[in-house]
N, C-alpha and C positions, 0 to 999 in steps of 0.2 A: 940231257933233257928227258921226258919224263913219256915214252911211247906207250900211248894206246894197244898197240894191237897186241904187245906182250903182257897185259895184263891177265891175269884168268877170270874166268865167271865159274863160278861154283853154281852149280844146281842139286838141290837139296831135295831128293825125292820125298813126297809125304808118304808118313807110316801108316802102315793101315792098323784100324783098330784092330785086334786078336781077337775079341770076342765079338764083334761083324763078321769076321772072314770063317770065322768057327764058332757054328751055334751050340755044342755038343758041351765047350764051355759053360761055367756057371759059376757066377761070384757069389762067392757064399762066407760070413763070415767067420763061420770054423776052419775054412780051408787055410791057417795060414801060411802055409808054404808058399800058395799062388800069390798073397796078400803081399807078401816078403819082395816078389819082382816090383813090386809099386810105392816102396820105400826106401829112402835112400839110406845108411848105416848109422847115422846117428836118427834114424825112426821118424825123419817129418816124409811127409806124401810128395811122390813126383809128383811135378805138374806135366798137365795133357799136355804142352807140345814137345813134353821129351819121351814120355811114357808111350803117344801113339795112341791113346783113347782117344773114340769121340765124346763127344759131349754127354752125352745118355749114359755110356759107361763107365766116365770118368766120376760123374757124381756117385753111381751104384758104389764103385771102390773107395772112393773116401769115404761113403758112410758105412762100409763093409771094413774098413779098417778100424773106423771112430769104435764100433759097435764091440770088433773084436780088443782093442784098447780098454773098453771098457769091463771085459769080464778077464782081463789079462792074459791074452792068448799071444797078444804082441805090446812091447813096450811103448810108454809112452815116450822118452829119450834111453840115450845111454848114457851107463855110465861114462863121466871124463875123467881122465888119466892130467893131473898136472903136476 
């Protein structure tokens, strides 16, 4: 039979945003070393609820990413190997 009490509950602390907790940050889209934490290896954008933005600076970084895509500072994909 199938006991209750041995189940677990996972609690899932929320991330805080990096750039609320530290104003000294600034996304900027030449940086892309910083831009680099906010994509995944084949080049699309985390999404905020794995990255830990909020909402205000989730937008800043994807258009800080699109912008520096744009003048090729970071790719658009990668290459695939098949």
């Amino acid at each position: 039979m199938y006991d209750k009490s041995r189940r677990k509950t996972s609690y899932h602390r929320r991330k805080v945003c990096r750039f609320c907790a530290d104003s000294n940050l600034a996304i900027d889209y030449k940086d892309f070393k910083t831009l680099r934490m906010f994509t995944t290896e084949r080049g699309k954008i985390i999404p905020r609820r794995i990255s830990g933005n909020c909402a205000k600076h989730q937008r800043m970084v994807s258009s800080a990413i699109k912008r520096s895509r744009n003048i090729a500072l970071l790719p658009f994909t990668t290459s695939t190997v098949r």
